[in-house]
N, C-alpha and C positions, 0 to 999 in steps of 0.2 A: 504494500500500500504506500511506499515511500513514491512519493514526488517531491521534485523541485521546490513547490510553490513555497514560500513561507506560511501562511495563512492552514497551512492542510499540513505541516512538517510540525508548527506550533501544537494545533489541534491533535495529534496524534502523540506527539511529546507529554501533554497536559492527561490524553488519555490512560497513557501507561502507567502515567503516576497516581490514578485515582482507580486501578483496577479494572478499566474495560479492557475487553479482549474480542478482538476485530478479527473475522475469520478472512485469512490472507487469500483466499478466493474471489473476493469484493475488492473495489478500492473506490477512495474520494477523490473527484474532480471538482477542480473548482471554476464556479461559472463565469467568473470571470477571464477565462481564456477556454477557447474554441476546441471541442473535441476532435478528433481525426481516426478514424478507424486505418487498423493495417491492413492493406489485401489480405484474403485468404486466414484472417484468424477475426474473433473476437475482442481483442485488448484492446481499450483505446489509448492513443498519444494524446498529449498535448502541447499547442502551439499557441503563438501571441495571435489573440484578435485584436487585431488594428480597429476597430469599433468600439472598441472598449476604452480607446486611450483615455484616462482620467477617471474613469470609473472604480478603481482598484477597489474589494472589497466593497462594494457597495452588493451585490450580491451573494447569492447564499454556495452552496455545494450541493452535489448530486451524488447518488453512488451507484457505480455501474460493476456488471458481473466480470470476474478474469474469463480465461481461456477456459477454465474445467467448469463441468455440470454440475450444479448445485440442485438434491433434492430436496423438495419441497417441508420437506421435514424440519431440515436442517437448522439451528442454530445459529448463527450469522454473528451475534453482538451477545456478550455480555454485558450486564451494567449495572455494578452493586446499587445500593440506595444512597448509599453515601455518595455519591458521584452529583446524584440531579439535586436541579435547584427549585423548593417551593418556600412557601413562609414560613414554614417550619426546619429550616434550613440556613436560611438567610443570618445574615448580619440583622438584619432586621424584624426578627423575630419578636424581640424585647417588646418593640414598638406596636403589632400588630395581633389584633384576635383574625385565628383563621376564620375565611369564610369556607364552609364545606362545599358548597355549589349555587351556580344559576351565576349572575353578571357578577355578585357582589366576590365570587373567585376568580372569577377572569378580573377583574380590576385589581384585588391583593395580589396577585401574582405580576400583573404588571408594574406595580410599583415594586416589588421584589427585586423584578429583574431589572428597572430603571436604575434603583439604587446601586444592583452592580455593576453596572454600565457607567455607570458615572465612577465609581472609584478606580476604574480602570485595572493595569497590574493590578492594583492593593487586592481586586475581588479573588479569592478561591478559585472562581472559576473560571476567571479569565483566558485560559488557555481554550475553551469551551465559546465565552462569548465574542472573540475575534473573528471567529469564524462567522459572524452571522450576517446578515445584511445590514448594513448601512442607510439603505433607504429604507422608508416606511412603506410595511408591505401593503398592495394594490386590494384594501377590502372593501367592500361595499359601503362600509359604514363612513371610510374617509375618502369618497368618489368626490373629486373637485371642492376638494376641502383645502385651501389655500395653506393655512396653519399647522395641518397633520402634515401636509407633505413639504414644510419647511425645514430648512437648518437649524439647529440650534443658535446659531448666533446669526440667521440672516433671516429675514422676511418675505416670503416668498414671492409675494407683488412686486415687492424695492427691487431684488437681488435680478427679477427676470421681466424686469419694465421696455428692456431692447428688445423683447422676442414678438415678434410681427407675425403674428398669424392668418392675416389677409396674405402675407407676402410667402407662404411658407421658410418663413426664417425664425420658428421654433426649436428649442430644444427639447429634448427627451421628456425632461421633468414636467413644462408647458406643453409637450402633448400630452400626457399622459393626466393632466388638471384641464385639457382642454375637454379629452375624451370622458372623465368621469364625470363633465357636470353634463355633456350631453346626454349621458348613461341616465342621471339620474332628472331630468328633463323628463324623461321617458316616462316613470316614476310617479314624476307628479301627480297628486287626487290618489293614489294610492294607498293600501294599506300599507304598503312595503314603504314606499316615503317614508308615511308617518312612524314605521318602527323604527328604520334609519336614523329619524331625527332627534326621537326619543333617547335612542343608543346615543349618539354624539351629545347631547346637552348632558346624558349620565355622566359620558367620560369628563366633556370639561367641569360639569361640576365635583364630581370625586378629584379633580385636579384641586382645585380651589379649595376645597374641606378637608382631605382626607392625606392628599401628596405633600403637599405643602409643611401643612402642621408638623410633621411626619419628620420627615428631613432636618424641616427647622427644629425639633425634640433631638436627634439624634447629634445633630450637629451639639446643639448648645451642652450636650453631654459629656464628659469629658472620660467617661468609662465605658463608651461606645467608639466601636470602631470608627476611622476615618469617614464621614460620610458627606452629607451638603453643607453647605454656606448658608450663613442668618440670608435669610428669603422672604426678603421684603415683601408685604401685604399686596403692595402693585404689582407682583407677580404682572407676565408672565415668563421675566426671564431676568434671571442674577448671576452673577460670576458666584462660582464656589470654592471652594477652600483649594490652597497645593494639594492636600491628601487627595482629592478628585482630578487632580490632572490639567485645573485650570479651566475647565469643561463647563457648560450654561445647564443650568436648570430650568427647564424652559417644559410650555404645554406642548408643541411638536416632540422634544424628547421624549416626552411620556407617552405620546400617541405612535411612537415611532415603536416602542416596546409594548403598547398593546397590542398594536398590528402583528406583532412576532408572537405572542401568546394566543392570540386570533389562530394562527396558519400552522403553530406547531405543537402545543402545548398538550398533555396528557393527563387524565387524573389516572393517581398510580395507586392509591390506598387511602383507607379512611384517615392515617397520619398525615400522608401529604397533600394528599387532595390531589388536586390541579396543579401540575409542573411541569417542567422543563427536563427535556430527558437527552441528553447528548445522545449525538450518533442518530439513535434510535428516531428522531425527528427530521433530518434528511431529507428521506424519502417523502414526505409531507409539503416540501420546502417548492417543490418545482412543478411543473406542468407533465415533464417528460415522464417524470417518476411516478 
């Protein structure tokens, strides 16, 4: 399963060290560069996609079969418990009553997982979350949502005010905020709308109530791990402490890890609930898979 990439060398590094075991007849590709098949076998190479320039990591991974035949039986991934990350896991544990199910776990675990996102290295599982995408995954709920699909530290109206979409001189990101609000155009007088909209005023308000406070507790802590910056009431975006990397605390960040608990997340048992399962979420990650 050894490749090149660092992003997939990191993530494999990080896995030895917490006990999974990868059956050496699969291997990870990362989507950030173009597959190529060899004549005459199954294994895929990979090469640089020129399409891709600047995009590094902003995409996820895939996993594709080696040369031998894997029955259906098989085995494929170990993955202790100790490995995955939920609320009951976190740094953030102290801070948080589990939710066992429905929105109110999908939202705990996205702040979970924001918090480790922001501390960067310092997280446990950082060899785990480098690997994940960068953008904010393509859900329903953030279809031409200007704010979900921004940077943390830019705006996404400001940052892409030159992109002319009379002219076709758009980028990626403005098609793809051009495409969801026409998606959700469609929508309109809907029930589906209205749960849509319902769902987004949930998340920004668990932002506002719930995220916030949160941080700002953990921070002001001084027997808590490394975690956010005093977080000003006019949120929505503050610089955070060194121990985070310098990194913004921002509602697009939080939306950018709910989107990743949207598209991969697991509940694994009554203790952890709803988590994050390395490896094992991959194949969840892509369209091909």
């Amino acid at each position: 399963m050894h490749l090149s990439n660092d992003r997939i060398s990191t993530l494999l590094a990080w896995c030895d060290d917490n006990g999974i075991i990868i059956d050496p007849r699969i291997q990870l590709v990362d989507n950030d560069i173009e597959p190529r098949r060899f004549s005459g076998g199954s294994r895929f190479d990979v090469e640089e996609n020129s399409s891709s320039s600047g995009l590094s990591c902003r995409r996820g991974l895939s996993i594709y079969s080696r040369d031998q035949y894997i029955y259906s039986q098989c085995t494929l991934v170990h993955i202790p418990k100790t490995a995955i990350l939920s609320v009951r896991s976190s740094f953030l544990s102290s801070q948080m009553e589990p939710a066992p199910y429905g929105h109110g776990a999908h939202l705990s675990l996205a702040l979970v997982l924001y918090g480790e996102l922001l501390r960067g290295p310092e997280s446990r599982w950082y060899g785990y979350l480098q690997s994940l995408p960068r953008e904010t995954v393509d859900i329903a709920v953030f279809w031409g949502d200007a704010v979900a699909n921004s940077t943390p530290s830019k705006d996404f109206d400001t940052s892409h005010a030159t992109c002319n979409v009379c002219q076709g001189g758009v980028c990626a990101s403005c098609e793809r905020i051009y495409d969801g609000r026409n998606a959700m155009a469609w929508l309109q007088a809907t029930e589906a709308a209205r749960e849509l909209n319902d769902l987004l005023h949930e998340i920004y308000q668990y932002y506002a109530d719930i995220v916030v406070p949160t941080l700002r507790a953990v921070s002001d802590d001084p027997t808590q791990a490394k975690s956010a910056s005093q977080i000003p009431s006019e949120e929505p975006s503050a610089k955070v402490d060194p121990g985070l990397k310098g990194m913004d605390v921002s509602l697009s960040g939080f939306c950018h890890a709910y989107s990743l608990v949207s598209s991969r997340a697991f509940w694994v048992d009554a203790f952890h609930g709803l988590s994050m399962v390395p490896i094992a979420d991959v194949p969840l990650s892509t369209d091909s898979n």
